[in-house]
N, C-alpha and C positions, 0 to 999 in steps of 0.2 A: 563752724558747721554751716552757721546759716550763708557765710563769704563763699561758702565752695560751691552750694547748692545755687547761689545768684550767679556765677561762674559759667556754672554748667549752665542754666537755663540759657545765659548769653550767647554761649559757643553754640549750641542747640538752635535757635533762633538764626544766627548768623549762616548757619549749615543750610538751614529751610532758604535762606532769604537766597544764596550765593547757586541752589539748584533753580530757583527758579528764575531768577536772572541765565544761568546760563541754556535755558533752552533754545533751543532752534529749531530749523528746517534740517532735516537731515539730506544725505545723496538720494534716499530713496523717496524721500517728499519731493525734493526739487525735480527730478523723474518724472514724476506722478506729475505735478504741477504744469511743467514745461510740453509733454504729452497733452493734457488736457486743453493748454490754451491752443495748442495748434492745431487740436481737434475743435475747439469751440471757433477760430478763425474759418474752418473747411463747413461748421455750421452757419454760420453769416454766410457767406460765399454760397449754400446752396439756398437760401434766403430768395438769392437774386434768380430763381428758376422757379419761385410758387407762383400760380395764377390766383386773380382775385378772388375768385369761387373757392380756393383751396382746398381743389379734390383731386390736385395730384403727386405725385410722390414724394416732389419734393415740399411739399408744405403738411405731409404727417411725420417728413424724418427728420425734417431741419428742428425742429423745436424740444423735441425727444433726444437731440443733439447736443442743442443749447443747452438746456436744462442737466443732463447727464455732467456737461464738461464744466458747467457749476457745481457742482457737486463733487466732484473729483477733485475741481482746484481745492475746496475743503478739506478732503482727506488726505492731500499731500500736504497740507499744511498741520496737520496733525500725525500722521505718519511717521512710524517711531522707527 
């Protein structure tokens, strides 16, 4: 009884261990992913149009940008 119960627990464990090895990025993470850095590239890119003062448009949306398409790259990597 106790041989069958150590069995199972193994098989059980072995189950847990082989899901979490098999995760990944799925198609609709790498979507999300691949979208976001080339958004975050178009945010660099407007980078090169703030003035020092940073009172104009492109230096309230570039960073709002950045920051967004960080964030994004995260949820495509979690993205089920």
């Amino acid at each position: 009884m106790k041989n069958k119960k150590i069995k199972t627990n193994q098989k059980n464990q072995q189950t847990v261990q082989q899901k979490i090895i098999e995760q990944h990025i799925t198609k609709t993470g790498w979507k999300i992913i691949i979208c976001s850095v080339v958004t975050l590239a178009i945010g660099f890119f407007l980078l090169t149009f703030t003035n020092p003062e940073g009172n104009n448009w492109a230096s309230v949306l570039s960073p709002i940008i950045i920051i967004l398409s960080y964030i994004f790259i995260g949820v495509g990597i979690f993205a089920k």
